[in-house]
N, C-alpha and C positions, 0 to 999 in steps of 0.2 A: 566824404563821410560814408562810412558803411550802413549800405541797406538795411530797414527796420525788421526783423526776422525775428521777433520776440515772439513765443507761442502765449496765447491767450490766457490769462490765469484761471486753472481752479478752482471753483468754491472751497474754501474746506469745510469740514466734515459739519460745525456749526454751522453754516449757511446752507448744505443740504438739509439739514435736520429745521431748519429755520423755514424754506420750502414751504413745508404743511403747514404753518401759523400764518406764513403768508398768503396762504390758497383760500384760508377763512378769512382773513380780514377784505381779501379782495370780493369773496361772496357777500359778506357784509355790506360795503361800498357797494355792489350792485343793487343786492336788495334795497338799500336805503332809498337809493337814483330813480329805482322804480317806483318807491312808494311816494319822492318827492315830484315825481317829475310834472304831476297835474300844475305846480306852481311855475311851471316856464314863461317865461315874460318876452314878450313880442320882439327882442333881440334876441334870445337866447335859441339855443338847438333845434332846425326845425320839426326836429321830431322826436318823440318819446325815446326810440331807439337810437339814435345819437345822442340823445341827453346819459344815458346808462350808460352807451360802448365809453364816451367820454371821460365820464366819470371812472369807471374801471381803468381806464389809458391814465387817468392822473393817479391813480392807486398804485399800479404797478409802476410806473416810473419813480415813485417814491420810496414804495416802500422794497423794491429788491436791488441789489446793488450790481455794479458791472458784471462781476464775474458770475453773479446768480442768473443774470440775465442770458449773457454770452451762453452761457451752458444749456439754459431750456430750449431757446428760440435756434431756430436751423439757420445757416450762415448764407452770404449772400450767394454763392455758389449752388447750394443747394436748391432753394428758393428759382434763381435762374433755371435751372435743369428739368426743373418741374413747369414753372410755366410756359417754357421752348416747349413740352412737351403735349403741354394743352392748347395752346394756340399752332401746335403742328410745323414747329420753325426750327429747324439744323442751329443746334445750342455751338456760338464760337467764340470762345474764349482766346483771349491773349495773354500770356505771362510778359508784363511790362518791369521795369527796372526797380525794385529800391522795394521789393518784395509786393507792390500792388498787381492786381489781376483787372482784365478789362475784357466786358462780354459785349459780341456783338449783340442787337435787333435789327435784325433786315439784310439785305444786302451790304456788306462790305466797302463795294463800289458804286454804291451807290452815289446818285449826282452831290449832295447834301447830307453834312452830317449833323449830329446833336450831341456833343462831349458835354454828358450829367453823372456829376459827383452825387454818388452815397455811398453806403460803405460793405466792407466786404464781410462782415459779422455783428449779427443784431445790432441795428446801429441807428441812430438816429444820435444828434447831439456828439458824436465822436464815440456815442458809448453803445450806440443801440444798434434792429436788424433793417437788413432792406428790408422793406415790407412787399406782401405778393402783390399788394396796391401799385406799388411802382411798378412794376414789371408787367402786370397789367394794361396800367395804363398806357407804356408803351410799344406796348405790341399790338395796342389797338388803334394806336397812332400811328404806327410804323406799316399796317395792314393796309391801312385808307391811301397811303400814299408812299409808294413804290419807289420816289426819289428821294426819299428821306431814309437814313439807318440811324439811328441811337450806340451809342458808344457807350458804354455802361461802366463805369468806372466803380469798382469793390476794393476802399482803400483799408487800408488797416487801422484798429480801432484799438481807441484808451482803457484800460492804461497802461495796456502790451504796446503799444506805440506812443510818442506823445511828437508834441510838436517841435521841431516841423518838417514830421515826417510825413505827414498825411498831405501837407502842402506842396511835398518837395514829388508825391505821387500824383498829386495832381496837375500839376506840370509837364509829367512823365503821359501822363494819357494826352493833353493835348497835343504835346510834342509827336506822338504815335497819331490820333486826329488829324491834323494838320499834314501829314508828312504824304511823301510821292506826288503821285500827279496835282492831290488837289489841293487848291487856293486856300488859302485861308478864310477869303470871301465868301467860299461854300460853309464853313464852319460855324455855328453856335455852341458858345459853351456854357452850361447852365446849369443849376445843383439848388436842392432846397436845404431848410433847415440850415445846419452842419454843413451839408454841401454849399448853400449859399455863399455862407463864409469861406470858401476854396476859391468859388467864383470873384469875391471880389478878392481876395489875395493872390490869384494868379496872372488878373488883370493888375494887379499893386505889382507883381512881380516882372510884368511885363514891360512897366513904366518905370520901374525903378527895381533894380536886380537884389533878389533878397542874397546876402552874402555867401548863407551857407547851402545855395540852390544853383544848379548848374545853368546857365543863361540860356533863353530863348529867344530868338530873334525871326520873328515874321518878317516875309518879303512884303506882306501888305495888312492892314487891319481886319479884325474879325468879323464877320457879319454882324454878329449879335452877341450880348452877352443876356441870359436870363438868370434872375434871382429869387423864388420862392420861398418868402418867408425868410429871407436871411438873417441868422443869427451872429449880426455882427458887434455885437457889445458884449464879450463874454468876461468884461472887468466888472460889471454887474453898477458901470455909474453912470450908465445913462438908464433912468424909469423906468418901468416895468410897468403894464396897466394895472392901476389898481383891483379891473372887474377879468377877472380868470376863472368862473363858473362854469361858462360853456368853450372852456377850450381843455386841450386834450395835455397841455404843458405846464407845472408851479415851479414854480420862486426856488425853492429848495433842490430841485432836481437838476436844473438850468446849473446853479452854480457847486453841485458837486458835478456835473459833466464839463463842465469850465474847468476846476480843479484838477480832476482825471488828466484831462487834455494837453493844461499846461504844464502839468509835471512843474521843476523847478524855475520855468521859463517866465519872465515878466511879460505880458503882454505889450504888444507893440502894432504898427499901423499893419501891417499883413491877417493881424487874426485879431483884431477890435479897429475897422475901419470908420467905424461910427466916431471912434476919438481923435482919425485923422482929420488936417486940415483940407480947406475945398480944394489947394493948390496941389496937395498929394493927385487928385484926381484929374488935373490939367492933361489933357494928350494921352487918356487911356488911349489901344490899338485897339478901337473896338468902333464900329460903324451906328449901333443904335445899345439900348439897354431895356430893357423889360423886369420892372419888377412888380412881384403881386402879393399879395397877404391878405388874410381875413379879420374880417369886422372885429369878430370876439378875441384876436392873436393876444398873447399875453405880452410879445416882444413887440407891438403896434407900435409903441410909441418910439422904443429905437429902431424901429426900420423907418418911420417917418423922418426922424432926425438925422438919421445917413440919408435916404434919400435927398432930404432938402440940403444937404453938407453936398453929395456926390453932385447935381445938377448946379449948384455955385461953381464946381470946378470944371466937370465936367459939359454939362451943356445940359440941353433938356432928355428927360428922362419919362418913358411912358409907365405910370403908377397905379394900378389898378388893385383898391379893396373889394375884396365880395360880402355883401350883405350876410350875416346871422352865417359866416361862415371860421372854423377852425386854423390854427395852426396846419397845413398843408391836409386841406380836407381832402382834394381830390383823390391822395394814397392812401388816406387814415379810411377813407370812409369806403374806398374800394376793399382796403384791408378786411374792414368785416362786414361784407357782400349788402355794401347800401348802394348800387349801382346809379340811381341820381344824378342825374347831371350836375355839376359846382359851379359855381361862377369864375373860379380861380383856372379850372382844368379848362372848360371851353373858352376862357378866355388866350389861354398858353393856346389849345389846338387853332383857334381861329389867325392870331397871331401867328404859328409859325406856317399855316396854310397860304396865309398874304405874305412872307418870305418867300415860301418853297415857288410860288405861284409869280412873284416878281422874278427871280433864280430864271424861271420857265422862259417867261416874257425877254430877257434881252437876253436868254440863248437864241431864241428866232429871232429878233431883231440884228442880232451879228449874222446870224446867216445869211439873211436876204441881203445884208451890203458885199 
């Protein structure tokens, strides 16, 4: 099948012009956030200024559409170049196959890698931008620890691409990950959101070859796979939490970004793994699994039910929610400069510290035999 190469649509001339009515409604939604925010209740945001950014992230996800979005917000590339820039790091980019792009953090060769899907133009849910938060985040991770690089995967977004083409990109980065000298053993592949759901259809594709994807065959299983916040029910029949107040995601935006995505496609176990069976998940190539999510997530309740579906098949699985925390706080919230430790972010650093740190330990253990 021919590479997804569709340029990004447009706004037309009404959805420019629509812009400024969206500019006030979104001042509106702030101001309201701030005058309500005294009323936060001992779950909810732990702080005034997350209770507002919040509120504003569920405004504009609502109220402007893909292509108004694509056009404001600067693309994943950009974004990249700028914070290679401020954390003082040689920006390396890859042109990978079927029209995705993949940036290094860190050394190349390094012992350890991290293949994390987000996407290559405002993007979150297949529709939005990488945030400076992610990019951030890993270059503060990638700083502390010199055998780790991050692989950066900028796939192409709905509804200039749809499925499954973002899929068939994501496969293309691990395939590039994985490849030359090192093991697959060195490799975790990991993605939130949107990305999540690549994660768990690349490992679906691993185990079971998706038809119109070119086959990947590991000499050995994965280190790890991580899934932050996976947005894996995008048929919209597995629950939603009823309480979505203090999260940064609604109802409505979830499934016109569902829509975008799937173009005319029926959903099936690669991009709604929550409605596969536990057996689909039997003999993933993956050595452990790390998933995390927050308290207040609006998708809580279907990442709960994949998880308990994935460990019936799969085997056990390490689950960690953070208290009075967001839909992938630790990028949203680095997004606009709430530097705060999360429970979700140190919990991923500490995690893949005791990987990088076990990696260490039976490199010297071979040696000395």
């Amino acid at each position: 099948m021919a590479p997804s190469t569709a340029a990004y649509p447009t706004p037309t001339l009404r959805e420019k012009l629509d812009l400024l009515p969206a500019l006030g409604s979104l001042v509106f939604t702030t101001i309201s956030a701030l005058l309500t925010g005294w009323r936060r209740g001992p779950d909810d945001e732990p702080s005034l200024y997350l209770h507002v950014v919040y509120a504003a992230v569920r405004k504009l996800v609502v109220r402007l559409s893909s292509p108004q979005q694509q056009w404001v917000f600067p693309d994943t590339d950009a974004v990249y170049k700028h914070q290679a820039a401020s954390f003082k790091l040689t920006p390396r980019t890859v042109e990978l196959r079927h029209g995705a792009k993949g940036h290094w953090i860190g050394d190349p060769d390094a012992r350890c890698v991290l293949v994390w899907y987000h996407v290559r133009k405002t993007g979150g849910g297949f529709n939005l931008p990488a945030l400076n938060g992610h990019l951030a985040f890993f270059m503060t991770l990638v700083r502390a620890r010199a055998d780790l690089a991050v692989f950066f995967l900028a796939y192409s977004l709905a509804p200039a691409a749809t499925y499954p083409a973002q899929l068939r990109q994501a496969v293309e980065a691990l395939r590039y990950g994985a490849a030359g000298a090192r093991r697959p053993s060195r490799v975790v592949v990991g993605g939130d959101s949107a990305g999540g759901n690549l994660v768990a259809g690349v490992l679906s594709h691993l185990a079971h070859r998706h038809a119109e994807i070119d086959d990947l065959s590991l000499a050995e299983p994965l280190a790890a796979a991580v899934m932050m916040a996976p947005w894996t029910a995008l048929d919209g029949q597995v629950l939603l939490s009823p309480y979505n107040g203090a999260d940064v995601l609604d109802a409505p935006a979830l499934k016109y970004w569902a829509e975008k995505y799937m173009g005319a496609r029926a959903p099936d176990y690669y991009t709604d793994a929550s409605s596969a069976p536990a057996d689909w998940f039997r003999g993933l190539p993956v050595v452990r699994i790390l998933v995390l999510a927050g308290q207040n997530e609006i998708l809580l309740p279907s990442i709960n039910a994949f998880v308990k579906t994935l460990e019936a098949g799969y085997g056990p699985v390490e689950f960690y929610v953070a208290e009075r925390e967001a839909h992938i706080a630790p990028f949203v919230n680095l997004n606009f400069y709430c530097g705060a430790p999360t429970g979700q972010g140190d919990k991923l650093q500490s995690w893949l510290d005791a990987w990088l740190d076990e990696v260490v330990a039976s490199r010297s253990e071979t040696a000395h035999l």
